[in-house]
N, C-alpha and C positions, 0 to 999 in steps of 0.2 A: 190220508194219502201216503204220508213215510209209510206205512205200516203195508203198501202196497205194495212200494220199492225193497225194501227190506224182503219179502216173500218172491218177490222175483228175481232179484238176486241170490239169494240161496236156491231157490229153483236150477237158476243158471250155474248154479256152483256143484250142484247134485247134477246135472248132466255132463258141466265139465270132466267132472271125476269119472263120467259113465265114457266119456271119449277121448280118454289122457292118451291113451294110444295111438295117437295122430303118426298120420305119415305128412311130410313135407307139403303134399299138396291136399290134406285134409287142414293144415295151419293156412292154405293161403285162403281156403276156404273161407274159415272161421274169419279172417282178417276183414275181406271182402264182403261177407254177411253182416258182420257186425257194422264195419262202414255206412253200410245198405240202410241199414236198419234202423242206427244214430240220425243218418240225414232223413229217412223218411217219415220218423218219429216227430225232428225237430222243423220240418214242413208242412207236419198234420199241424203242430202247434202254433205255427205262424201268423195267420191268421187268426188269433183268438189271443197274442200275445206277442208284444213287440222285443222281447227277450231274446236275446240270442237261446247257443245251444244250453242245455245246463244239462245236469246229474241224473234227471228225470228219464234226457234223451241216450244218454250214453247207457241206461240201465235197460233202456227198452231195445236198447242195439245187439247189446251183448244178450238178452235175452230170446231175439228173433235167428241172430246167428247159431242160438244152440239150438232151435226150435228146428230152425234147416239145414244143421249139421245130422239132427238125428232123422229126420225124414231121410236123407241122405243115406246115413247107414243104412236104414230099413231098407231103402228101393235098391242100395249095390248103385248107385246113380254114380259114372265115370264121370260126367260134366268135368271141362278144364274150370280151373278157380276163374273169376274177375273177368264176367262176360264184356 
């Protein structure tokens, strides 16, 4: 399972690099997304473990934020950050 964390985090790191060009409200984006993503990561896991958040959920956070940073780019999507 590390070996899965590991590959998604460079994942997320080869798209970081693809969207370093952020404007202001392409960061609160990111911010908001990745938020999103840690809590609902660490809510699928709740139930199946009495652990709080751990390293697990913060990798799948930042993972889904790049995920809907680059749909993002693709569709031109104005959306305000932090519905």
């Amino acid at each position: 399972m590390k070996n899965n964390n590991t590959h998604r985090m460079l994942v997320s790191l080869i798209l970081l690099a693809m969207l370093s060009g952020c404007s202001a409200n392409n960061a609160k984006h990111f911010a908001c997304d990745m938020a999103e993503g840690t809590v609902e990561s660490a809510r699928d896991r709740a139930n199946d473990s009495p652990d709080r958040m751990n390293d697990n959920d913060v990798a799948n956070g930042i993972f889904t934020a790049m995920l809907r940073g680059l749909g993002r780019l693709i569709s031109g999507s104005k959306k305000p950050a932090c519905r």
